[in-house]
Phi, psi and omega in degrees: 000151181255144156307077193220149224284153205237178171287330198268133181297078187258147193256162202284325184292335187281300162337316168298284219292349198260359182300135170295326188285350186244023129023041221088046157250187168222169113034276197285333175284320169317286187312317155327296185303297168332286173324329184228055121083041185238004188219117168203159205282207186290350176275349174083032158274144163320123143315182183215091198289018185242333177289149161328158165244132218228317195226179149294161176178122179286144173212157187274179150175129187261128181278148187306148160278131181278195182267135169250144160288133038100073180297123169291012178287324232034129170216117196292165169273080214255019200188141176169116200227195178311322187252330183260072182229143192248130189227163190243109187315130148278190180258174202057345165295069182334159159291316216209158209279125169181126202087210164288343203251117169242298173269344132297077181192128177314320183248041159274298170330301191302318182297342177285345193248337199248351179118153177281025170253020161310173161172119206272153192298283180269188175201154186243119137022161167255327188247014110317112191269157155132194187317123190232087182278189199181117161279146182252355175205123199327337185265018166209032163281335180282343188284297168316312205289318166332313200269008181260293196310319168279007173043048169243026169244140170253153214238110139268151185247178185199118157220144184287104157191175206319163175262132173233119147000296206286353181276002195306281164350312203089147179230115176278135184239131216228121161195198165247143181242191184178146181205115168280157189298112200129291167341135177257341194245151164262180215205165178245139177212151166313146160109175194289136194335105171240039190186109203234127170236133172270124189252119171214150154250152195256321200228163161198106162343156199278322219239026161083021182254144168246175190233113152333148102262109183259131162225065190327091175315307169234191205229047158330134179266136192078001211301329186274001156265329141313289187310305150314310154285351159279353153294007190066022167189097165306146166269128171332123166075015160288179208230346201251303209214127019254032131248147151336108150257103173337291196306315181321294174288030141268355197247166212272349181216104181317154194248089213286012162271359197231044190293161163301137219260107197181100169248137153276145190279298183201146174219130179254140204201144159272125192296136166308319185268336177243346193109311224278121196313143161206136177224147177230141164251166200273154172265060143239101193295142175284000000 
């Protein structure tokens, strides 16, 4: 927020306290913030909340977060050298600060425990479980991130829906997808192809669900959920597709008995930096 000079002789807390985002502060709360290196001008120095305000002057301040609930997963680590570390998401976990989900999120987690120069290679879904990279250091995220950009990593999904006979074969499923900002579903649109999937069931279940194998060509958003209900077998408990559940996506806290049944499975790569063929897999079962 900028500052800015009044008729009335006012010090920078009193000025702050007349802000709408600060709303139920007092004085003592101000001084409080300061003090503890949470109000600072534009060099990222403490104010000095007893001075005048003399000029305009921009001031910083980091605001409370509100509370999220708390995913009850756990996420084991499955991997971790100098350069690397690969953990496997539960569901309901963001990768990464976004929305409502800030501190329920794998590089909050991560950072707590490895330092801020996590940083993630790729991104899973929020309600998509399974393999997760992460660089621990900025001169070798790009190098990772390359080998995404350039579709030289290979991705298996593991998904849960009805069992169809006729996918035993296998299927490529070939179309353009598209999600505009805002949008909660992404969509099949005309025009040229950016989104290629290989489809097989592998198994079939006692109560007639079958166990997927997706092996995703591009990285589309939503693209193997789409692509599944547009086979006609939607993955169990989606939320999305193929109609909206209104209650689900409406509710303030997720209902953490009914994840999307959509693991990444495994993702393999010749390491940038050794050469060396590495595939890592998810422990987690649909």
């Amino acid at each position: 927020m900028v500052l800015r000079v009044s008729d009335e002789d006012l010090s920078v807390a009193q000025i702050l306290l007349r802000a709408p985002v600060l709303a139920g502060w007092s004085i003592d709360d101000v001084r409080r913030r300061v003090e503890a290196g949470e109000i600072v001008d534009a060099d990222g120095a403490p104010i000095d909340p007893d001075a005048p305000v003399v000029r305009p002057v921009p001031v910083y301040l980091y605001r409370d977060l509100p509370d999220e609930p708390a995913v009850p997963f756990e996420m084991p680590v499955l991997h971790v050298d100098d350069r690397l570390i690969v953990v496997d998401k539960p569901h309901f976990l963001a990768t990464m600060p976004r929305g409502a989900h800030v501190t329920q999120t794998a590089l909050v987690r991560l950072r707590r425990s490895f330092g801020d120069d996590v940083a993630p290679v790729h991104r899973l879904d929020r309600l998509t479980a399974g393999v997760l990279l992460f660089t621990r250091r900025p001169d070798a995220r790009a190098a990772y991130q390359d080998l995404f950009a350039q579709r030289r990593v290979t991705k298996e999904y593991r998904a849960l829906a009805l069992a169809d006979p006729a996918l035993t074969a296998g299927t490529r499923v070939q179309n353009r997808i598209e999600k505009d900002s805002g949008d909660l579903r992404a969509r099949v649109v005309d025009g040229e192809v950016n989104a290629i999937s290989d489809i097989e069931l592998e198994s079939v279940r006692d109560d007639g669900l079958g166990l997927y194998r997706l092996a995703p060509s591009t990285g589309r958003t939503h693209q193997l959920r789409l692509h599944m209900a547009g086979l006609g077998v939607p993955i169990v408990d989606d939320p999305l597709y193929p109609e909206v559940d209104r209650e689900r996506v409406a509710a303030t806290v997720d209902d953490f008995t009914r994840p999307l049944r959509l693991l990444a499975y495994s993702v393999a790569f010749d390491d940038p930096f050794t050469g060396e063929r590495r595939r890592f897999t998810s422990a987690l079962t649909l």
